[in-house]
N, C-alpha and C positions, 0 to 999 in steps of 0.2 A: 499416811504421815503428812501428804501434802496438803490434805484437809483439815487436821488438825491444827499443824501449824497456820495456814489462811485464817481457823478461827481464833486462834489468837491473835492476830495481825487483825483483824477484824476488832476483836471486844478492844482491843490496846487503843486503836485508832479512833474507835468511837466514844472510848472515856475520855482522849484530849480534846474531843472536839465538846461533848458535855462542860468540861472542864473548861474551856476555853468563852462557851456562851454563859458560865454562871459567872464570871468575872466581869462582865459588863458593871460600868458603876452606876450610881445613880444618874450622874452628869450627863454621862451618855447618855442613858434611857431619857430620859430628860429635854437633851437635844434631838433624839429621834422622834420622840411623842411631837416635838413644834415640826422637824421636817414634814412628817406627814401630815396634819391641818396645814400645812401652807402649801404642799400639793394639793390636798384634798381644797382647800380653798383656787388653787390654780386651775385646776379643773371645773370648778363649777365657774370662775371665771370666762373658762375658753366656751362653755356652754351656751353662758348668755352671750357671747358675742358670735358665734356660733346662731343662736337664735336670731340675734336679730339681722345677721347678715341673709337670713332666710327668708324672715321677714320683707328684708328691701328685694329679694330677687322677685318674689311673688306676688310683691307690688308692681314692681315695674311688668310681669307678666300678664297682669291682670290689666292694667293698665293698654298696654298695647299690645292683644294678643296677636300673634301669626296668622297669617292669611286673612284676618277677619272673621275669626272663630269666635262663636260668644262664649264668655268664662264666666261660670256662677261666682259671685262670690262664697267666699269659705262660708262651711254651717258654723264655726265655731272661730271667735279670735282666739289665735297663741298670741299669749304672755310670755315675756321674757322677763325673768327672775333678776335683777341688780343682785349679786350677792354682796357688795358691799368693800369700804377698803377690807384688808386683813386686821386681823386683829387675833389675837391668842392669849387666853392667860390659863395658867395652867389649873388643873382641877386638882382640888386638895384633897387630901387622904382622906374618906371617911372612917368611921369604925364600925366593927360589925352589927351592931345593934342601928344604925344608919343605913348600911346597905340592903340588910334584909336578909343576908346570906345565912343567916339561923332559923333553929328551927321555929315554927309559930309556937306559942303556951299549951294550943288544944293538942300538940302531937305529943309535947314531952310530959302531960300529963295522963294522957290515954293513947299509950302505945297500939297502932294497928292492929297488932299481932294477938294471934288466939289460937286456940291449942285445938279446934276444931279442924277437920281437912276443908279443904278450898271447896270441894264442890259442895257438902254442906253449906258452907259460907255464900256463897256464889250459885248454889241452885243448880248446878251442872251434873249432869247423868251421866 
């Protein structure tokens, strides 16, 4: 009995919470799509600067190594990426014939499917 009831306490609880994520509005989603490009911009910001604070250590080490050590210089310069100010404009709805999400012409004209067995089809023993 005490399992059955848990599963009810269970399906009950996890309809309000369904219930609760389809009610987001647009506005929201909206404003959450910009939070994350402007982390996701925040980030590659702290990268290049990140970069190039690596860049000045490893000049100045190269520069005047310890003891008197000789330092090759690098086989390869790092580039440090500017990403840029922020910037965001939102991307517009496309429609399905735009994104692609249908089928191609060749498939809904000549369905895959054939009334032979696979390995027939496929050559399999």
């Amino acid at each position: 009995m005490k399992r059955f009831t848990f599963a009810v306490f269970l399906m009950i609880s996890s309809t309000a919470v369904w219930a609760q994520q389809a009610a987001v509005s647009p506005a929201a989603q909206a404003k959450a799509k910009e939070a994350a490009a402007k982390a996701a911009w925040t980030g590659k910001v702290d990268a290049y600067k990140l970069c190039m604070a690596q860049n000045v250590v490893a000049e100045r080490y190269r520069s005047n190594p310890p003891n008197g050590q000789i330092v090759r210089p690098p086989s390869t310069s790092m580039t440090c990426t500017d990403p840029g100010p922020y910037t965001y404009e939102p991307a517009e709805p496309r429609t399905i014939e735009e994104s692609g999400a249908h089928s191609p012409s060749e498939t809904a004209k000549s369905p895959p499917s054939t009334t032979l067995p696979d390995a027939a089809v496929h050559g399999k023993q």
